[in-house]
PDB file with SEQRES, HELIX, SHEET and CRYST1 records, atoms N, CA, C and O in Angstrom:
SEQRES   1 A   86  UNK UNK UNK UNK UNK UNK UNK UNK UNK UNK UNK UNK UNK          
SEQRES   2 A   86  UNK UNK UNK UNK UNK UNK UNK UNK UNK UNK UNK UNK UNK          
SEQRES   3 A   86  UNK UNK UNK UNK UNK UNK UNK UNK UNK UNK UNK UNK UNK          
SEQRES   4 A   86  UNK UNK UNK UNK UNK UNK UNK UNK UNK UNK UNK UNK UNK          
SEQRES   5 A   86  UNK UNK UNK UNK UNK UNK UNK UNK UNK UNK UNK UNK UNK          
SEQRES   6 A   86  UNK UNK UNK UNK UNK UNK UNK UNK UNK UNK UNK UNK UNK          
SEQRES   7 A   86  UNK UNK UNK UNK UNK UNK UNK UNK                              
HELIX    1 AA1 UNK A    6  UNK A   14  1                                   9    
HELIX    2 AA2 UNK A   20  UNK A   81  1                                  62    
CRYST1    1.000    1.000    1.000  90.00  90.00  90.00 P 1           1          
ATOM      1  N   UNK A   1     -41.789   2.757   0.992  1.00  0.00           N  
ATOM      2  CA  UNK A   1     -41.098   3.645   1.901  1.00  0.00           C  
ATOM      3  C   UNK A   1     -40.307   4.726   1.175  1.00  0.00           C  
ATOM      4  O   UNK A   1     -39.984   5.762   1.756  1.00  0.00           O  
ATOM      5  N   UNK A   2     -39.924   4.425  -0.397  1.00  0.00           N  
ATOM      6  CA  UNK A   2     -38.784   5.539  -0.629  1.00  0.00           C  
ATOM      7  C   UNK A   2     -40.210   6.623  -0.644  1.00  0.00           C  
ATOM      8  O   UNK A   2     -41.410   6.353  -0.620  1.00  0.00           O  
ATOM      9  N   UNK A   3     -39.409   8.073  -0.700  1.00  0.00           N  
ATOM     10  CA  UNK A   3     -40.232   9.170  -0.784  1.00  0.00           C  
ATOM     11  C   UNK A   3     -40.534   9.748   0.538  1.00  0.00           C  
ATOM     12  O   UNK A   3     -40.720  10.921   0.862  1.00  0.00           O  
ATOM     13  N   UNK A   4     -40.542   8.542   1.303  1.00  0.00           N  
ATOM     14  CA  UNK A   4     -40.423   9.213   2.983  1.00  0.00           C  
ATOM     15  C   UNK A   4     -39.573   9.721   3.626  1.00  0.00           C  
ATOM     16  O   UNK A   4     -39.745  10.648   4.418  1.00  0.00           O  
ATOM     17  N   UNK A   5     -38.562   9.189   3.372  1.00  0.00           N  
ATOM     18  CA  UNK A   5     -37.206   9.152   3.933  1.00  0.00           C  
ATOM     19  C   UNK A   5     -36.654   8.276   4.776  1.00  0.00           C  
ATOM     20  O   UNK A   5     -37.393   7.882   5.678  1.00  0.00           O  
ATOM     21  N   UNK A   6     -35.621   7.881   4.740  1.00  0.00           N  
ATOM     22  CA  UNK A   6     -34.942   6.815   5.969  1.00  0.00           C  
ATOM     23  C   UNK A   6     -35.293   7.551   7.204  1.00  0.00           C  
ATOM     24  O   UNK A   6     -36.244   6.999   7.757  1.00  0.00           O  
ATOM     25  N   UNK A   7     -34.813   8.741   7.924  1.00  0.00           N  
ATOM     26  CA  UNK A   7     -34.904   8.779   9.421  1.00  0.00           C  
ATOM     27  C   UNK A   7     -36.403   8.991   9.641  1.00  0.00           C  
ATOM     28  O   UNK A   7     -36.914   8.569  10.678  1.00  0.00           O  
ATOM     29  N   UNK A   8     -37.322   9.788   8.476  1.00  0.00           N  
ATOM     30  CA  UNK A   8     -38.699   9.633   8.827  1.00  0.00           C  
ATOM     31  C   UNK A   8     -39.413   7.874   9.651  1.00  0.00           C  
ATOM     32  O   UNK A   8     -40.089   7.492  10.606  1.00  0.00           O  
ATOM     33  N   UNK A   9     -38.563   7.264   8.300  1.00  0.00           N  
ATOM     34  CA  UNK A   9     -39.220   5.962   8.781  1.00  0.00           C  
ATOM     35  C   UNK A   9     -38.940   5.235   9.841  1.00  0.00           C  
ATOM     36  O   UNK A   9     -39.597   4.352  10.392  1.00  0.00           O  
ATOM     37  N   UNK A  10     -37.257   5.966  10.226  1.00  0.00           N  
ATOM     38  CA  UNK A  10     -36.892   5.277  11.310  1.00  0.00           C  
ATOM     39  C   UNK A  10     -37.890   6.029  12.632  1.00  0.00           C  
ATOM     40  O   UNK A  10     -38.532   5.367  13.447  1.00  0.00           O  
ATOM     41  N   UNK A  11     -37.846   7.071  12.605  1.00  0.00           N  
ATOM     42  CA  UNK A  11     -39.034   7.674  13.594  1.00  0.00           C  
ATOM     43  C   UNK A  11     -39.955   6.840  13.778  1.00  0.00           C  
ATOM     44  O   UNK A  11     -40.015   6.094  14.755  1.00  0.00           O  
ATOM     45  N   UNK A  12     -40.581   6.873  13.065  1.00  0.00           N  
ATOM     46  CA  UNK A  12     -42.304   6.227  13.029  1.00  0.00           C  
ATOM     47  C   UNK A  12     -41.989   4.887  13.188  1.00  0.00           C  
ATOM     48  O   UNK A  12     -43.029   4.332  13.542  1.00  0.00           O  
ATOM     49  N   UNK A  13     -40.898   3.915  13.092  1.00  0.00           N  
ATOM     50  CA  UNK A  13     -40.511   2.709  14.062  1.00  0.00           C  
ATOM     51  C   UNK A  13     -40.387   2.925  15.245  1.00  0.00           C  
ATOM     52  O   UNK A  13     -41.198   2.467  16.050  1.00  0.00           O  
ATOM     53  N   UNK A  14     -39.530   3.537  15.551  1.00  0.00           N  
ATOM     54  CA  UNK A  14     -39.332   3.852  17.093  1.00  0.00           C  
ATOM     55  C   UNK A  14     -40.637   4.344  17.789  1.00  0.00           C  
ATOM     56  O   UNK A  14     -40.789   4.207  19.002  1.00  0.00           O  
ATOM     57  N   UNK A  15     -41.404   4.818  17.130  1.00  0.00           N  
ATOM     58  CA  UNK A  15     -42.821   4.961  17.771  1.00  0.00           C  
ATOM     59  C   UNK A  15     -43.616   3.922  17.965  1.00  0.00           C  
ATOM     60  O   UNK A  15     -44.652   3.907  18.630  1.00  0.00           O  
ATOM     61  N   UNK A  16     -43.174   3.141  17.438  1.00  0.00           N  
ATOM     62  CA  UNK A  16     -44.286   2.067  17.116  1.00  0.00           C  
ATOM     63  C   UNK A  16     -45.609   2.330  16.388  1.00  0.00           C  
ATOM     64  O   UNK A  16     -46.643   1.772  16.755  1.00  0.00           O  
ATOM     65  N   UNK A  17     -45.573   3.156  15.389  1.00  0.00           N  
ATOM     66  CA  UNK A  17     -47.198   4.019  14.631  1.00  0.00           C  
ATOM     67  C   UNK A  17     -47.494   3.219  13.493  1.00  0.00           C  
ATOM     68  O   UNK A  17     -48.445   3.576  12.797  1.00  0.00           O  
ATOM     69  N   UNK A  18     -46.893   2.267  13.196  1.00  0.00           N  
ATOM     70  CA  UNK A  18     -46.918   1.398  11.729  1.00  0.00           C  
ATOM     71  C   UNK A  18     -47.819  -0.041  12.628  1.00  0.00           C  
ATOM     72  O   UNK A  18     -47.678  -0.561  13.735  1.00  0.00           O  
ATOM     73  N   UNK A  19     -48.590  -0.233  11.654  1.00  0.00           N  
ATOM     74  CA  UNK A  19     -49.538  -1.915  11.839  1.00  0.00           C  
ATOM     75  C   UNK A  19     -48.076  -2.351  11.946  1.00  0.00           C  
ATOM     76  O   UNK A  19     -47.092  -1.614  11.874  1.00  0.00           O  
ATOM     77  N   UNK A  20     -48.112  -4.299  12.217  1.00  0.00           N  
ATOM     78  CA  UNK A  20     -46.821  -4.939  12.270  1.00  0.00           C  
ATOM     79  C   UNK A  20     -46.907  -4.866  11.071  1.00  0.00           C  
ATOM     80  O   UNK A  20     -46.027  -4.043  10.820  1.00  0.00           O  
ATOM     81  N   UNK A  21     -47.616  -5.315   9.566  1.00  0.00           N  
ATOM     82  CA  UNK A  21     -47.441  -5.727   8.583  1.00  0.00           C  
ATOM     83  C   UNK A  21     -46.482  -4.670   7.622  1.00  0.00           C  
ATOM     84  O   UNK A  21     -45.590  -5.003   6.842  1.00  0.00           O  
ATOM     85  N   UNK A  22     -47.137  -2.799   8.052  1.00  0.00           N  
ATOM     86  CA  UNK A  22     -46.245  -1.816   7.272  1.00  0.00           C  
ATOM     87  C   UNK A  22     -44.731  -1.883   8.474  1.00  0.00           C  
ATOM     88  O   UNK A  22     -43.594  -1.717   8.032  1.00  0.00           O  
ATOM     89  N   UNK A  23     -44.906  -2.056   9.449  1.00  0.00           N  
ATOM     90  CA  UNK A  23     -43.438  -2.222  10.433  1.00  0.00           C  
ATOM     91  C   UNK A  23     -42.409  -3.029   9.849  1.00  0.00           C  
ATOM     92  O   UNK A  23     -41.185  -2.913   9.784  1.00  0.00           O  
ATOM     93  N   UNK A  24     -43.540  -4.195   9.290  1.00  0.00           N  
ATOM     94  CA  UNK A  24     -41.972  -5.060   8.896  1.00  0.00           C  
ATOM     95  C   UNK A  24     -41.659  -4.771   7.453  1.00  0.00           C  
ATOM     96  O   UNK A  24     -40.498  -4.876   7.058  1.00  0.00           O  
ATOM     97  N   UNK A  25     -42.834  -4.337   6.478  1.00  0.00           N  
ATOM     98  CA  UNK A  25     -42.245  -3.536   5.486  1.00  0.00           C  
ATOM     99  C   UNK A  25     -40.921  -2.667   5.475  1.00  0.00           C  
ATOM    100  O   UNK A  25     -39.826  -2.795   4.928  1.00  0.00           O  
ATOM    101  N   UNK A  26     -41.526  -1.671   6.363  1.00  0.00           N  
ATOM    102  CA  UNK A  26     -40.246  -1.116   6.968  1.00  0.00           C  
ATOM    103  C   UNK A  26     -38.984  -1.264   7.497  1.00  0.00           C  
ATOM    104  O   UNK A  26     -37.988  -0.606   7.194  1.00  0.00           O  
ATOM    105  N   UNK A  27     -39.057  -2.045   8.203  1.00  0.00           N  
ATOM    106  CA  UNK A  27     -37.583  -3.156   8.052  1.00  0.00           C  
ATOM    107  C   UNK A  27     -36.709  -3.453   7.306  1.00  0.00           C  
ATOM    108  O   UNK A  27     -35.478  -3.457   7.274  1.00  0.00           O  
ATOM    109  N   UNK A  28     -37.594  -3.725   6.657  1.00  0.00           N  
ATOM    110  CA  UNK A  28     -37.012  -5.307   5.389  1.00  0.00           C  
ATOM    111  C   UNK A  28     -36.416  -3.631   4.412  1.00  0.00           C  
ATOM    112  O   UNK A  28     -35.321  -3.609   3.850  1.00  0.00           O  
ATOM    113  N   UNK A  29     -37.171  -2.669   4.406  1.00  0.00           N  
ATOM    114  CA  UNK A  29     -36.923  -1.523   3.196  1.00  0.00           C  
ATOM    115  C   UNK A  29     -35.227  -0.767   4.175  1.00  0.00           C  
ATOM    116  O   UNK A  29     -34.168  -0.564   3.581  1.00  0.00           O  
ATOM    117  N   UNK A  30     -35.419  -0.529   5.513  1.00  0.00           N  
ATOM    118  CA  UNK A  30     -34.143  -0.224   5.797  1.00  0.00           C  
ATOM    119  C   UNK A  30     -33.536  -1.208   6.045  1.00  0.00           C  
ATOM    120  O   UNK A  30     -32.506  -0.673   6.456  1.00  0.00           O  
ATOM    121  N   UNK A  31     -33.312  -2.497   6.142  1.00  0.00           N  
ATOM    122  CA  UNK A  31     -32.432  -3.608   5.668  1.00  0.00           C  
ATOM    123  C   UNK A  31     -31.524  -3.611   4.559  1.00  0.00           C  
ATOM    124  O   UNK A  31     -30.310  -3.817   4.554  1.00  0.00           O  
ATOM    125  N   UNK A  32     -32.336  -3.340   3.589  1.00  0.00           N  
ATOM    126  CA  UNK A  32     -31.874  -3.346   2.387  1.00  0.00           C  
ATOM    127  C   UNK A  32     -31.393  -1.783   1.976  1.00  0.00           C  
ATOM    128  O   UNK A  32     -30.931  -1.635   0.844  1.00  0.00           O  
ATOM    129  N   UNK A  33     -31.471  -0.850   2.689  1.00  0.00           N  
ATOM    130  CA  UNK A  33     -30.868   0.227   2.761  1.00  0.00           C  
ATOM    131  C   UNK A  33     -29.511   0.268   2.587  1.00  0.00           C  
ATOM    132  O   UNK A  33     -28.731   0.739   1.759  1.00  0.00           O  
ATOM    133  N   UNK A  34     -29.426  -0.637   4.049  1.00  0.00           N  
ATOM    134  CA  UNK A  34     -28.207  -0.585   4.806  1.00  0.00           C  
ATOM    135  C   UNK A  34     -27.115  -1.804   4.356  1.00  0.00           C  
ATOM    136  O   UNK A  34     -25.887  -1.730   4.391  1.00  0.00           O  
ATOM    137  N   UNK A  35     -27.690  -2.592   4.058  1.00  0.00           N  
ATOM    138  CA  UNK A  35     -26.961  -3.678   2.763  1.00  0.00           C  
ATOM    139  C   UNK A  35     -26.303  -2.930   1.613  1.00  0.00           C  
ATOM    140  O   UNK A  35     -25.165  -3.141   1.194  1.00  0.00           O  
ATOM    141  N   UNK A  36     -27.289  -1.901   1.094  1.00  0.00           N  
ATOM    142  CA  UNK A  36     -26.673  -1.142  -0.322  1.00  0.00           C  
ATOM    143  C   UNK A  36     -25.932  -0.368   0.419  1.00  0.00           C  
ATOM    144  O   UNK A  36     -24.922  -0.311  -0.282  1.00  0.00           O  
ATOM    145  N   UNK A  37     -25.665   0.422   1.558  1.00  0.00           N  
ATOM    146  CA  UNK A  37     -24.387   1.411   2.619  1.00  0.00           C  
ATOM    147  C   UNK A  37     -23.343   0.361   2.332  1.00  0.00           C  
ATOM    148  O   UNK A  37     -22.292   0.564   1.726  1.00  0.00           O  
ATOM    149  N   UNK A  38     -23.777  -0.852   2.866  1.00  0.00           N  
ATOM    150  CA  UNK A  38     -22.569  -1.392   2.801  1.00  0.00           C  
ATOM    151  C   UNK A  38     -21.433  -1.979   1.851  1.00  0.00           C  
ATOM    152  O   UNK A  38     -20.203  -2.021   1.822  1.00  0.00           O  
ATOM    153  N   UNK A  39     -22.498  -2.400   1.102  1.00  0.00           N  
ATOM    154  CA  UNK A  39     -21.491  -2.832  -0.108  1.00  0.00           C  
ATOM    155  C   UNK A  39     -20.894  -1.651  -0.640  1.00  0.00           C  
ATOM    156  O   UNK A  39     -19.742  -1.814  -1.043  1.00  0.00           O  
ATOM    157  N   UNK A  40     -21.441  -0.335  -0.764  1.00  0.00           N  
ATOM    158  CA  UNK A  40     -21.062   0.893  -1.447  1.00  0.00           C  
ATOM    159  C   UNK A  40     -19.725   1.372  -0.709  1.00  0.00           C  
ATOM    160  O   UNK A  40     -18.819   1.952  -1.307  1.00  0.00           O  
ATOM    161  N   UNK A  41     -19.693   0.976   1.067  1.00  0.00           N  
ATOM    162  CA  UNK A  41     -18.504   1.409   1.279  1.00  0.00           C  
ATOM    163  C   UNK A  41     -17.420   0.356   1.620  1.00  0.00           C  
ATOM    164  O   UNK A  41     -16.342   0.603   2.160  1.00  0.00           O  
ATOM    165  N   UNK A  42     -17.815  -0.701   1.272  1.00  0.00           N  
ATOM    166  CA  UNK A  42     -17.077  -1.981   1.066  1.00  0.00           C  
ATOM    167  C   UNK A  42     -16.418  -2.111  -0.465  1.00  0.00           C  
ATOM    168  O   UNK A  42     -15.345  -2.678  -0.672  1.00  0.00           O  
ATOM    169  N   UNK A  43     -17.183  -1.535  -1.429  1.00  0.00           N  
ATOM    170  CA  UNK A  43     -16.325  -1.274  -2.516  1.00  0.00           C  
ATOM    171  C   UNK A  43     -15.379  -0.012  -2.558  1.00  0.00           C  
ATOM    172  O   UNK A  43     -14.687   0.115  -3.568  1.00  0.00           O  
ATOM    173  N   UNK A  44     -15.272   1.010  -1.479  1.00  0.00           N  
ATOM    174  CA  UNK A  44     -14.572   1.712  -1.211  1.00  0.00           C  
ATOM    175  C   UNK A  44     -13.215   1.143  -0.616  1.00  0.00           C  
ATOM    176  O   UNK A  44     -12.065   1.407  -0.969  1.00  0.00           O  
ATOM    177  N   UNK A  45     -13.642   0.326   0.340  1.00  0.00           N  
ATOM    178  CA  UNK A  45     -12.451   0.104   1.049  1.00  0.00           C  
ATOM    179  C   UNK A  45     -11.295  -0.515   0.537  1.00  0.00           C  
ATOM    180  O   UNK A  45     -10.086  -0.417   0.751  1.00  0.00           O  
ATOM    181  N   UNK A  46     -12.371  -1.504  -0.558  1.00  0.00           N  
ATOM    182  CA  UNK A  46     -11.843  -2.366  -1.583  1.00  0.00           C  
ATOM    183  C   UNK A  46     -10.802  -1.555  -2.768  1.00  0.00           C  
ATOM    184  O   UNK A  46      -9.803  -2.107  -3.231  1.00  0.00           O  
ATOM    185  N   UNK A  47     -11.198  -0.299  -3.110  1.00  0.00           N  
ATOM    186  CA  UNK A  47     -10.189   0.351  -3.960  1.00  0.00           C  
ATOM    187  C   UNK A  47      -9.296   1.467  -3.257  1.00  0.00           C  
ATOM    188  O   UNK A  47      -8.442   2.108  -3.870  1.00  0.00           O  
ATOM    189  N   UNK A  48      -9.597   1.638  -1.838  1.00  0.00           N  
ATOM    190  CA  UNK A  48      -8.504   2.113  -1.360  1.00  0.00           C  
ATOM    191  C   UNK A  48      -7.816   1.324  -1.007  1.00  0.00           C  
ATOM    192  O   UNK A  48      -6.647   1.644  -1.219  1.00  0.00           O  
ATOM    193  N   UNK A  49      -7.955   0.150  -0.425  1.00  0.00           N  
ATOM    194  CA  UNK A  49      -6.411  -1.081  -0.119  1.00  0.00           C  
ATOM    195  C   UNK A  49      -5.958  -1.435  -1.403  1.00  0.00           C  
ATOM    196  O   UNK A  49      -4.851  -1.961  -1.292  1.00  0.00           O  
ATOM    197  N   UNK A  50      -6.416  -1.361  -2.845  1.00  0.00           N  
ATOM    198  CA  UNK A  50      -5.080  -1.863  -3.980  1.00  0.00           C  
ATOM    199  C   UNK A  50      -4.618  -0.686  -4.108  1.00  0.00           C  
ATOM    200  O   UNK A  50      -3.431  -0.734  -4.432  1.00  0.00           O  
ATOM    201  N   UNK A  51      -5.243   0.975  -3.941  1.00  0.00           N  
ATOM    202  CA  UNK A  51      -4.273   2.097  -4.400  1.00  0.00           C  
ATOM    203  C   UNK A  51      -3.374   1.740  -3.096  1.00  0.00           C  
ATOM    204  O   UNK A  51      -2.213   1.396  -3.319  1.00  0.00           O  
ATOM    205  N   UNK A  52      -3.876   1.803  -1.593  1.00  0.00           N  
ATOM    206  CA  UNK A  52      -2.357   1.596  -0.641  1.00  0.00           C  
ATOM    207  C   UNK A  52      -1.447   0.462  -1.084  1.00  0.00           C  
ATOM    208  O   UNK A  52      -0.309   0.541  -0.621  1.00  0.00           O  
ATOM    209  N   UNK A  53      -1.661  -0.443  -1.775  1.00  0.00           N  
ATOM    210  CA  UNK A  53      -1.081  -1.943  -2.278  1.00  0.00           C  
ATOM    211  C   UNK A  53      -0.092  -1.884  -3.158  1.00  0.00           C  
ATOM    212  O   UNK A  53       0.987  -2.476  -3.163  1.00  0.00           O  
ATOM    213  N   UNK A  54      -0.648  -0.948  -4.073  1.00  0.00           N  
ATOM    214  CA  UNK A  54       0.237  -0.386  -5.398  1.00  0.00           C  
ATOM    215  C   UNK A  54       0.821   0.543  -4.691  1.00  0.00           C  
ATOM    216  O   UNK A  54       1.977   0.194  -4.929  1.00  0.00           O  
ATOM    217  N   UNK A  55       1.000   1.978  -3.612  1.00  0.00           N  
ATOM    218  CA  UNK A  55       1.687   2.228  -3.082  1.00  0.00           C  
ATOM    219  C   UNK A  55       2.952   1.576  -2.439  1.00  0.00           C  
ATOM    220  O   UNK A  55       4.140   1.898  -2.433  1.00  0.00           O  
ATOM    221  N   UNK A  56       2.352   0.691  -1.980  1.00  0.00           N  
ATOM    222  CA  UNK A  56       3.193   0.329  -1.333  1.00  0.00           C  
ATOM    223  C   UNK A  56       4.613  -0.354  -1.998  1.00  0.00           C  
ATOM    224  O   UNK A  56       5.823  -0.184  -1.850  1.00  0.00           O  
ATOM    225  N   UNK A  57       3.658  -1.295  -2.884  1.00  0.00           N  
ATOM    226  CA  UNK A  57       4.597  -1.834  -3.745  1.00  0.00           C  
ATOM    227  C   UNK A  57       5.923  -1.081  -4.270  1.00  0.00           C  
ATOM    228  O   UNK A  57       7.041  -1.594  -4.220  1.00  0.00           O  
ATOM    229  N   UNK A  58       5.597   0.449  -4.877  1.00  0.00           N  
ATOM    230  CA  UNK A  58       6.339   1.742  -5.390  1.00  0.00           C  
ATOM    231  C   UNK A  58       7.031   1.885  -4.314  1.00  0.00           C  
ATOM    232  O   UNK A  58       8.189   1.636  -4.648  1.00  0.00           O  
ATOM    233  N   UNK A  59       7.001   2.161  -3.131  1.00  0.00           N  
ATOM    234  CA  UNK A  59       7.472   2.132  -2.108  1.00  0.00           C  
ATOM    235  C   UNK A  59       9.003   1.307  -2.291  1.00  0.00           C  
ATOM    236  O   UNK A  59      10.160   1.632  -2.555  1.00  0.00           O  
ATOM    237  N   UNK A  60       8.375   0.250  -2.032  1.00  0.00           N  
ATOM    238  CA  UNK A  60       9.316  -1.176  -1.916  1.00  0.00           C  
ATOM    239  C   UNK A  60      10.326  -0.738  -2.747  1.00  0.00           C  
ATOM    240  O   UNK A  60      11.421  -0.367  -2.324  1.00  0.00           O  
ATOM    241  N   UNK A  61       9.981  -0.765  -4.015  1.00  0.00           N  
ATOM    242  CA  UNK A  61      10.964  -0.460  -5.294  1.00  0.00           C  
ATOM    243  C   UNK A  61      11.933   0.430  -5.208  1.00  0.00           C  
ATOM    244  O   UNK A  61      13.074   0.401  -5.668  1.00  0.00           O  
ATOM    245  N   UNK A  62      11.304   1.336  -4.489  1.00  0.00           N  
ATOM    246  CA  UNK A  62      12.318   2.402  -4.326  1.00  0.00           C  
ATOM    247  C   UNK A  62      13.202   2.001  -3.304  1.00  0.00           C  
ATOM    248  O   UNK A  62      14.357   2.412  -3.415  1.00  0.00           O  
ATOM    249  N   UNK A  63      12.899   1.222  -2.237  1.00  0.00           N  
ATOM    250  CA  UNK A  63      13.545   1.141  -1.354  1.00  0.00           C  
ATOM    251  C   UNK A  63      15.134   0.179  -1.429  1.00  0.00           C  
ATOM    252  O   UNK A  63      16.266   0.277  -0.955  1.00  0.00           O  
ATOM    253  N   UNK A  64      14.390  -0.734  -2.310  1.00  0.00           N  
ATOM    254  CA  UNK A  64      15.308  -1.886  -3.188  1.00  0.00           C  
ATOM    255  C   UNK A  64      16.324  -1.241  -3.747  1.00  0.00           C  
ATOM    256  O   UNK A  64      17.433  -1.777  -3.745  1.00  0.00           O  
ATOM    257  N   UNK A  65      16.107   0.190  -4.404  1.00  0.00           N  
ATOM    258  CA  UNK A  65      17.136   0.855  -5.243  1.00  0.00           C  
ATOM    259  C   UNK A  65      18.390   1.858  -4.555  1.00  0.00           C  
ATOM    260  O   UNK A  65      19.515   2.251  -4.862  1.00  0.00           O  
ATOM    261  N   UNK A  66      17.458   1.984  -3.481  1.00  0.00           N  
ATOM    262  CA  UNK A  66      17.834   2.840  -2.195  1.00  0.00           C  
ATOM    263  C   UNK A  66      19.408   1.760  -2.194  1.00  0.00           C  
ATOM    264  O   UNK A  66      20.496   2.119  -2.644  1.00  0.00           O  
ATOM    265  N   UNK A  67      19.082   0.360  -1.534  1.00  0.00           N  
ATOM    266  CA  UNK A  67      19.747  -0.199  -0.907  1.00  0.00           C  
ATOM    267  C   UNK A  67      20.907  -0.503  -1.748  1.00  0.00           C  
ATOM    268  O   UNK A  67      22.068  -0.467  -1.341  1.00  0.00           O  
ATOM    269  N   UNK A  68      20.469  -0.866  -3.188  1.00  0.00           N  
ATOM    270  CA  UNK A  68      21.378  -1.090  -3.532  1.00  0.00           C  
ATOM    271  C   UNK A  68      22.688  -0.243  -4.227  1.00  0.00           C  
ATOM    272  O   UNK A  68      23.822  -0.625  -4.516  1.00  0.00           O  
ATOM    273  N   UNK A  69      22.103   0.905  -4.347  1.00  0.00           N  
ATOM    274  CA  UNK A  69      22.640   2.345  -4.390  1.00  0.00           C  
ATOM    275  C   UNK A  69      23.933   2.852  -3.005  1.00  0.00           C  
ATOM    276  O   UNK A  69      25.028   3.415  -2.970  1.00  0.00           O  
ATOM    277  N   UNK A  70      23.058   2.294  -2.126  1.00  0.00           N  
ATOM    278  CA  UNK A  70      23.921   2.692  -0.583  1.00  0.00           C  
ATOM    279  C   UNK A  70      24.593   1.484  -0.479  1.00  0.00           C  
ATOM    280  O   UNK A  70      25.462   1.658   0.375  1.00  0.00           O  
ATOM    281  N   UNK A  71      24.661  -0.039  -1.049  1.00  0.00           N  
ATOM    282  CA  UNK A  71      25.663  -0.537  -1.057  1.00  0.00           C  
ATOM    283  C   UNK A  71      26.768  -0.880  -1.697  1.00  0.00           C  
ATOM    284  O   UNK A  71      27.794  -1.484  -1.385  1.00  0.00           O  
ATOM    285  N   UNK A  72      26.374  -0.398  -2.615  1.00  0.00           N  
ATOM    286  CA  UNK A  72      27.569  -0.122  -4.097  1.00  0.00           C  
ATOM    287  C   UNK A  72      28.040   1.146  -3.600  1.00  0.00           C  
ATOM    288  O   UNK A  72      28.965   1.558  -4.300  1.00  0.00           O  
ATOM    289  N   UNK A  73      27.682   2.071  -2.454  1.00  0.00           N  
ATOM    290  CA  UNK A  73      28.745   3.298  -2.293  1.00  0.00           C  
ATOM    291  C   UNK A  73      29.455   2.976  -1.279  1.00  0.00           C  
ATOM    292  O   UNK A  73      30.505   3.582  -1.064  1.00  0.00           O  
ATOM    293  N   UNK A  74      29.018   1.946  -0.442  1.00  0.00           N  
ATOM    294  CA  UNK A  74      29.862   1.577   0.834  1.00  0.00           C  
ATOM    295  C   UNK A  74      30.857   0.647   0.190  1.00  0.00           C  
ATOM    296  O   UNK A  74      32.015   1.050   0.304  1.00  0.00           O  
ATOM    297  N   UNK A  75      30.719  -0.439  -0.428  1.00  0.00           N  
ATOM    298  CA  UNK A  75      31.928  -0.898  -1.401  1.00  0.00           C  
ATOM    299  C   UNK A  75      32.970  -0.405  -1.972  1.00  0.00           C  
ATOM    300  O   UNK A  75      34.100  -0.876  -1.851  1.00  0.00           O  
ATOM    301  N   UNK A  76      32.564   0.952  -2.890  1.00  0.00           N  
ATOM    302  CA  UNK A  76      33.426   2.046  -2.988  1.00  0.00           C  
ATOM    303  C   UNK A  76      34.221   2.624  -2.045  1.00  0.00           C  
ATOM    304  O   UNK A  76      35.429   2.857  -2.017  1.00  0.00           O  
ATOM    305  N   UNK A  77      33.364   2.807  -1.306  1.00  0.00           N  
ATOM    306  CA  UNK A  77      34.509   3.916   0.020  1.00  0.00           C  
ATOM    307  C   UNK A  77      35.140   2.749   0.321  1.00  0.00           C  
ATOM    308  O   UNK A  77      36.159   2.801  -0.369  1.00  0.00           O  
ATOM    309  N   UNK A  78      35.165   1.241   1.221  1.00  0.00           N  
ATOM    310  CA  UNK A  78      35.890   0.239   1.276  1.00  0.00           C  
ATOM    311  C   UNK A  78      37.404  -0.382   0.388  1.00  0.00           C  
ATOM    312  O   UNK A  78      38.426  -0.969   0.743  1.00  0.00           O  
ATOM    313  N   UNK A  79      36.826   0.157  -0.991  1.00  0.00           N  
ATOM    314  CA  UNK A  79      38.028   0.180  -1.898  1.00  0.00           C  
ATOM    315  C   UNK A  79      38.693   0.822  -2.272  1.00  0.00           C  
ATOM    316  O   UNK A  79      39.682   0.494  -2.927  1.00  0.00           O  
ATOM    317  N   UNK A  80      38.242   2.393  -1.864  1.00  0.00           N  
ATOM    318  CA  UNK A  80      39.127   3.309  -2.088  1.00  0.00           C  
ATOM    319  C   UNK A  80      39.922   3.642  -0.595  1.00  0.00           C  
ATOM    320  O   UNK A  80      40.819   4.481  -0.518  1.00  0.00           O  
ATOM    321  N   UNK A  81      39.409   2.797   0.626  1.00  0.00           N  
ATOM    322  CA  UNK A  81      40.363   3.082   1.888  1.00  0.00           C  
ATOM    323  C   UNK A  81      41.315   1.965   1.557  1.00  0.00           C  
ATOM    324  O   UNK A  81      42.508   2.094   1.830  1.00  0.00           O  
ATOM    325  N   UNK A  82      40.772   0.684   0.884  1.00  0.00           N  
ATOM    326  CA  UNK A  82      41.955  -0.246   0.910  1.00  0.00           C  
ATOM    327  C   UNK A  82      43.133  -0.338  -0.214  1.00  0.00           C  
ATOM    328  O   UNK A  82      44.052  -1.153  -0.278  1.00  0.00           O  
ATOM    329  N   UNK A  83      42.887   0.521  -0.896  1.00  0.00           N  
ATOM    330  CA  UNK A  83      43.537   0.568  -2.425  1.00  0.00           C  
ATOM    331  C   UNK A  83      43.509   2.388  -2.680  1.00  0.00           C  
ATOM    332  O   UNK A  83      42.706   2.913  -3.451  1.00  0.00           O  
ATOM    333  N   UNK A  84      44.521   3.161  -1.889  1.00  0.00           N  
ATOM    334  CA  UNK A  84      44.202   4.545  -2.121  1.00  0.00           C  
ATOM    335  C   UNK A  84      45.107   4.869  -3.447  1.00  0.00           C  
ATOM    336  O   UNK A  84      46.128   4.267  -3.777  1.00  0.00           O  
ATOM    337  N   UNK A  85      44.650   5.678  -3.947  1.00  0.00           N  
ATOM    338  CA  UNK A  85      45.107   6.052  -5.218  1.00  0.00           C  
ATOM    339  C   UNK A  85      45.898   7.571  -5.064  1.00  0.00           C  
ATOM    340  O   UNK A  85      45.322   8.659  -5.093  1.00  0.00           O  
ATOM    341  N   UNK A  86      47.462   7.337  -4.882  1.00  0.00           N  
ATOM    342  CA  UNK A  86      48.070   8.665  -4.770  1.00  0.00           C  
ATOM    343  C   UNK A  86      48.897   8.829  -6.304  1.00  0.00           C  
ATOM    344  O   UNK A  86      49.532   9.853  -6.557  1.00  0.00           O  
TER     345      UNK A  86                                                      
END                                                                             
């Protein structure tokens, strides 16, 4: 089948113009087409969820620093309303 093309061949299925024996050739050849689609965009999906993963993670980190940044300044203001320095 390669050299024909996939939608050629899918045509000439949908026609029914193939003996059964080249039909199921045909099959079995876009079967395995569509097996190699898939894994190809299954290994896609696969390296875009650890780059969002590792995003995310960076994310986190920052957020951790965030917090603890904004609570070491609320402590401050707390000690400088309870202990003012004139």
């Amino acid at each position: 089948m390669p050299g024909v093309g996939e939608h050629a061949v899918r045509a000439t299925l949908s026609r029914a113009s193939y003996s059964p024996e080249k039909a199921k050739i045909a099959e079995d050849w876009l079967a395995e087409i569509e097996d190699e689609r898939s894994i190809r965009l299954n290994s896609a999906s696969l390296r875009l969820a650890e780059s969002a993963k590792s995003e995310a993670q960076t994310a986190n980190k920052l957020a951790m620093v965030a917090i603890i940044i904004a609570a070491t300044s609320a402590i401050i203001a707390v000690l400088a309303w309870l202990f003012p320095h004139h």
